[in-house]
N, C-alpha and C positions, 0 to 999 in steps of 0.2 A: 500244371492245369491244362487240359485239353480245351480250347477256345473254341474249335469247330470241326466236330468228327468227323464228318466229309473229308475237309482236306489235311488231316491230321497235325493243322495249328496249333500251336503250344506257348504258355505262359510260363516265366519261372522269373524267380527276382535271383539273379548270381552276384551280387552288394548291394549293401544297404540304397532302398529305393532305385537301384539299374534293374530293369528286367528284360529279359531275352525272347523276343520272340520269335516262333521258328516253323517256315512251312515246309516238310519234306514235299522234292518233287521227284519222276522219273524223267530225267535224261538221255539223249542218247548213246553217251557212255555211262548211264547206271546211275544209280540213288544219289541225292544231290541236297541240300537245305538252303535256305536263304532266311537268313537272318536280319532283324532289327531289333535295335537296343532303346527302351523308352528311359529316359531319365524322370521318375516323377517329382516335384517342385515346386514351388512357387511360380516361376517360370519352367517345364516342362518343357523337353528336348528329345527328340526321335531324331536318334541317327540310322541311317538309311531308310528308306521308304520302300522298298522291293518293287519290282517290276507295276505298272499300268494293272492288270490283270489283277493281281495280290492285294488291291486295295481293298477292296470288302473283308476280305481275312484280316490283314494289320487291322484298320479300323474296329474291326471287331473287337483284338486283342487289346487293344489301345482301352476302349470300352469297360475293360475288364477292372480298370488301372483309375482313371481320371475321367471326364466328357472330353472326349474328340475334340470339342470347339475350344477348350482351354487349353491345348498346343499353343505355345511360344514361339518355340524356334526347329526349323529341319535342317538338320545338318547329313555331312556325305562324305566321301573322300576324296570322291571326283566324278568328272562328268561321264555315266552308265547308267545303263535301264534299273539295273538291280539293284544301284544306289540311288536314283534318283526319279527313276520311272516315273514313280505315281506322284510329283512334289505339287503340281499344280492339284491336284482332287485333292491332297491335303489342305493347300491353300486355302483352296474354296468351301472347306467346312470347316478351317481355324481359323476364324477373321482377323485375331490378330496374330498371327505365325508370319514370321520369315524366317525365309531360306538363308543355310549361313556355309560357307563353305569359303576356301582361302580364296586372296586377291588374284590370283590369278584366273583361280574358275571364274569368277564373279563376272571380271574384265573380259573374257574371251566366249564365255558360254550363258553363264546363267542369265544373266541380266537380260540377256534377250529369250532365252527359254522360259524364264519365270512369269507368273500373272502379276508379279511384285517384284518392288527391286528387293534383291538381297542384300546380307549385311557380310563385308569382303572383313574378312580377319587376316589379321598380320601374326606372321609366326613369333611367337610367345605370347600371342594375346589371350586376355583369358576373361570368360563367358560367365557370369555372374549369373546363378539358378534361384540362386537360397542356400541351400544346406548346403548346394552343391555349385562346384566351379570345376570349368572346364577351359585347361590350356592346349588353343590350337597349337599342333606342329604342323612345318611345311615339309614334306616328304617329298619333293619331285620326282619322278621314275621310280616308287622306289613303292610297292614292287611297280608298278606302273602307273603312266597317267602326265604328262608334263604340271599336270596342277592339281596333283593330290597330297592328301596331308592327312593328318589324325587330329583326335582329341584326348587328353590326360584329365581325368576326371580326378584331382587331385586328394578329396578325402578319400578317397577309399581306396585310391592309386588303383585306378579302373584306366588301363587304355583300349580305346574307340578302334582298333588297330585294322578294321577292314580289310582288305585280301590279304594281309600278311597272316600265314598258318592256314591258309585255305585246306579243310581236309573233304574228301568223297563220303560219302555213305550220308543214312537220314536226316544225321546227327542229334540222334536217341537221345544223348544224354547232355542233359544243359551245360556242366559244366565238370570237367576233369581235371584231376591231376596227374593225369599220366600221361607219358609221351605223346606230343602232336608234332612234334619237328620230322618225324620217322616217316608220320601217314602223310603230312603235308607235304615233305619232297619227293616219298612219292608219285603222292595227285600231281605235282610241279613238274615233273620229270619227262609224259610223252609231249608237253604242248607247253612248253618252260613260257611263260607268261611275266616273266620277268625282264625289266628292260635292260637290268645287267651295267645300269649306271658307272662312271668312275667315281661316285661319292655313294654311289650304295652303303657299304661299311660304315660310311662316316653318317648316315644319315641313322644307318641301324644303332649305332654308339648313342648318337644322340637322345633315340631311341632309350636306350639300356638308362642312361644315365639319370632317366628318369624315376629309376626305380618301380615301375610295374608291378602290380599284385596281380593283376586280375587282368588277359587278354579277352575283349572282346570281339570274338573273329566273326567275319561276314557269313562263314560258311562252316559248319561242323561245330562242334562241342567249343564255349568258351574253354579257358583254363585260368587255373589258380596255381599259383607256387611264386618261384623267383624268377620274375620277368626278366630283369638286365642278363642272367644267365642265357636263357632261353632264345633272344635277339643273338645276344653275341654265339651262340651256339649256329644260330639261320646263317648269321655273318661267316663264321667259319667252314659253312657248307656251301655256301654259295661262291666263297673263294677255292674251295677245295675241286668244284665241276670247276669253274671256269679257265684253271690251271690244267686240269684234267685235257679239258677239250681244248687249249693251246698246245698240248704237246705233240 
């Protein structure tokens, strides 16, 4: 569903009650999406909020779904415009929403960027919706961020996975199954954005072991298939440059 033909915002549910909404932009290196994920619920959850500017679009999309002012909770990965940009003009027209994001963010950024305090989640804690529960992980650096993390949307084995699979173009199509590890390393490849952690791997297993249906990426086409492959696949190509460019 096209939410606003101007800026060619889009709506689509890609599991039961997650919907993806997505505004192509142009870039200066070329076609670009920024994506957020609305959980609908009893308590309703938007993960990422997209840049300052994007608020009128989300809002709009949001609209399509639930009232605006019945948001719950905003969640992120970490502290960035594109996660997090617009969290306050959320705020201020879901009067009961907070911001939720790990102990770390909360402690070092939010609490003081926020018009509310936040609610700091400890890695394995898990987010009670309704139908729906969502288990925070802590990801530190991974792909970056000292205080970023995910969320596992456990029935429907949805992860919240934010820049991990970042891929370029409009991102057309809601939701694939077909290769994104390809387009996303190469989007990664001239301006590696990865912080190349010594527990990367072990964060991405952690990752895997969750068993993933369903990645929900910040950027390009969600995907569907076997998530724990798919991670340990990123795992294995991130160890494969890193060796590459030690030698």
């Amino acid at each position: 569903m096209i939410t606003n033909a101007a800026s060619g915002t889009n709506l689509h549910e890609i599991a039961p009650g997650i919907y993806r909404i997505s505004t192509p932009a142009e870039l200066p290196g070329g076609a670009f999406s920024f994506n957020q994920y609305l959980i609908a619920d009893e308590a309703p959850l938007l993960f990422h909020t997209g840049p300052r500017g994007m608020f009128p679009l989300v809002a709009e999309a949001i609209g399509k779904v639930l009232p605006l002012e019945s948001l719950r909770y905003i969640g992120f990965a970490h502290v960035e415009a594109d996660e997090m940009g617009s969290l306050n003009q959320f705020l201020a027209t879901a009067p009961r929403a907070v911001a939720v994001a790990s102990q770390t963010a909360v402690m070092v950024s939010v609490n003081d960027l926020a018009d509310r305090p936040a609610r700091a989640l400890a890695d394995g804690e898990v987010l009670d919706l309704g139908r729906h529960a969502l288990r925070w992980v802590d990801a530190p650096h991974v792909p970056h961020g000292w205080e970023n993390g995910f969320m596992m949307e456990t029935a429907t084995r949805t992860l919240l996975c934010g820049d991990l699979f970042t891929q370029g173009g409009s991102g057309a199509t809601p939701i694939t199954e077909s290769d994104i590890l390809g387009p996303s390393e190469a989007f990664r490849a001239p301006m590696d954005y990865y912080a190349h952690a010594p527990h990367t791997a072990a964060v991405l297993e952690k990752l895997a072991r969750l068993q993933p249906q369903v990645l929900a990426c910040m950027h390009g086409s969600a995907w569907r298939g076997n998530g724990a492959g798919l991670l340990r696949a990123l795992a294995k190509s991130l160890g494969m440059r890193e060796l590459a460019a030690a030698a």
